[in-house]
N, C-alpha and C positions, 0 to 999 in steps of 0.2 A: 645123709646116710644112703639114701638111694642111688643118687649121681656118682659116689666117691666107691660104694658098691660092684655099680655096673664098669667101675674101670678095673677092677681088681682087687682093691682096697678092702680093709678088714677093722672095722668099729671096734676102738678098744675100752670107750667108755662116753656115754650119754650123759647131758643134765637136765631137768625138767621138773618142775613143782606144781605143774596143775595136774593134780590125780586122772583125770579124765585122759589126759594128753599121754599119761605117765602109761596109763592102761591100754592106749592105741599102738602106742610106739612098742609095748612088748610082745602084743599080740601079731603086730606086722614084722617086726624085726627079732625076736626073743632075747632080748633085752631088756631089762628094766631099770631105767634110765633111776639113776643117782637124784636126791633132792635138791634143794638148796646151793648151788652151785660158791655161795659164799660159806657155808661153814664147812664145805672139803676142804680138805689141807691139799696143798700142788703136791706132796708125796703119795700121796693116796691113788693120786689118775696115774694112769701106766703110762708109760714110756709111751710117745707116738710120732708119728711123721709128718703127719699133718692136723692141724690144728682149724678145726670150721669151727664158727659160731656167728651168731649174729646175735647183736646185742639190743634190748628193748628199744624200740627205737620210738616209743611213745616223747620221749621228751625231745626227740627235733623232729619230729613227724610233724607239717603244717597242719594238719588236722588235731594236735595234740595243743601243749601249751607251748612248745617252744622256748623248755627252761633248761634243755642242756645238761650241761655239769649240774646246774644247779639242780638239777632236779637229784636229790638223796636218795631215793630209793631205786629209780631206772637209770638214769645220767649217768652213774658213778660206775655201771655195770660193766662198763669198760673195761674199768681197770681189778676188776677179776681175771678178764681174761689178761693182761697186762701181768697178773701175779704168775699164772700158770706159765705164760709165755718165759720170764726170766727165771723161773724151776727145770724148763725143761729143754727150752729152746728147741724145740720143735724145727725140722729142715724149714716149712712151709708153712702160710696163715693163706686160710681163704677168710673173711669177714665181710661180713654181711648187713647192710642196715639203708633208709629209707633214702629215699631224690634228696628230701632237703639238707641232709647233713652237709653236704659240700657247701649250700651258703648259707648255711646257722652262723649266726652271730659274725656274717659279714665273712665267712671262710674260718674265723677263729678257732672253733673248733676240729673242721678238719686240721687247721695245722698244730692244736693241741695233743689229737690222737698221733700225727704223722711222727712228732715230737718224742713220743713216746716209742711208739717205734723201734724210730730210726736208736732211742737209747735202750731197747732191749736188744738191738743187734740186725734190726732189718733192715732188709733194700726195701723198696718200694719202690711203682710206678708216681710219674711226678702228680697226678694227679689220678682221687681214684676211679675204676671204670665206672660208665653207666649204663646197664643192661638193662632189657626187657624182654621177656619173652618174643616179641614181635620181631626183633632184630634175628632170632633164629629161627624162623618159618611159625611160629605156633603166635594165632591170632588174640592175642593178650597185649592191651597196653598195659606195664608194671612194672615201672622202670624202679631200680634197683641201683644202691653203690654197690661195689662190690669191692675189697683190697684186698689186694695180694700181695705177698711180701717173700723171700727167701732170708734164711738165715745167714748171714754174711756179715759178720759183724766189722769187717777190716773195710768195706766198702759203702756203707750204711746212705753215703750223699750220690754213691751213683743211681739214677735213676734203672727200675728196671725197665727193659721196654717190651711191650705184649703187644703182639699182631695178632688182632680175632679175627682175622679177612675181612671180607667183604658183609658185611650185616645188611641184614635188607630194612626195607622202610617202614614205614603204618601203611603205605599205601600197596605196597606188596602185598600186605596178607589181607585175606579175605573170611569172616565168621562163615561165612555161605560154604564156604568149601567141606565143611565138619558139620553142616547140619543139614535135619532131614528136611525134605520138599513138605511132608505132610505130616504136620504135628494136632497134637488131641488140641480143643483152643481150651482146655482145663489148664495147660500150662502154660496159659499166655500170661506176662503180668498185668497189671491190677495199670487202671491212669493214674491214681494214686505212687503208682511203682518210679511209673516213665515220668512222671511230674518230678519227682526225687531225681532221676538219672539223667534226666535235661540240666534240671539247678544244679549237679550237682558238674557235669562237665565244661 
């Protein structure tokens, strides 16, 4: 909402089910995002142009279980957005979801979603992007898939092709550039903290 916002763009309908989230997102945007994103009917969301979502990405996330499709109540969330998509056909899909989906189940489910896709009528890049904040100046590893798709359904196996320029590196960006010389040591974290963030990199 924000990034799609500041290009011009006009929000014509939110999903969200954790109340808390549901109460941030009205209070920033004046919006009050829809629940359940599975019991809306695709007649119900308005007409629109582009279509974002990211989809739980607990079941290929390496930190999760890594049960995919299989997993019924996150996995399958997919193909929600997959319903709205062939109701509305939207020009454009940005979607959104974690590193490891590209080799879950050995690429199979990338090419499960791309499958689908390509049968509600989109192009796609042959493989999808992987962003990180850090690639655009802002000192964040978080890398990210990202798929983009146009509606073109007569050309669905031409690959689309996306030039992001030049990305810069992890070793480009610097945290020292955005922080103060002289911090309170109240906000220091804890060795307990930095023990976790060693194990954990």
């Amino acid at each position: 909402h924000q990034a799609m916002t500041q290009l011009g763009g006009e929000c014509v309908f939110a999903s969200e089910i954790d109340k808390y989230a549901i109460e941030t997102y009205k209070k920033n945007y004046g919006i009050e995002p829809k629940k359940d994103i599975c019991e809306i009917k695709a007649k119900d969301i308005p007409k629109h142009d582009v279509l974002c979502a990211g989809f739980p990405c607990q079941a290929f996330s390496i930190a999760g279980h890594c049960k995919g499709f299989d997993d019924e109540t996150r996995g399958t969330f997919f193909f929600e957005i997959e319903r709205i998509l062939n109701y509305h056909h939207p020009k454009y899909i940005i979607l959104e979801n974690v590193r490891n989906l590209v080799s879950h189940e050995k690429g199979r489910t990338w090419q499960t979603i791309k499958s689908h896709l390509h049968q509600s009528g989109y192009r796609l890049t042959e493989e999808p992007l992987i962003v990180s904040p850090h690639h655009f100046g802002i000192p964040q590893l978080r890398e990210r898939v990202i798929i983009l798709g146009i509606y073109d359904p007569n050309n669905v196996t031409k690959p689309l092709n996306i030039n992001l320029g030049t990305l810069k590196s992890k070793d480009d960006n610097s945290i020292y550039t955005i922080l103060d010389d002289n911090v309170d040591t109240k906000y220091n974290i804890s060795d307990e903290e930095k023990k976790v963030l060693t194990m954990w990199e």
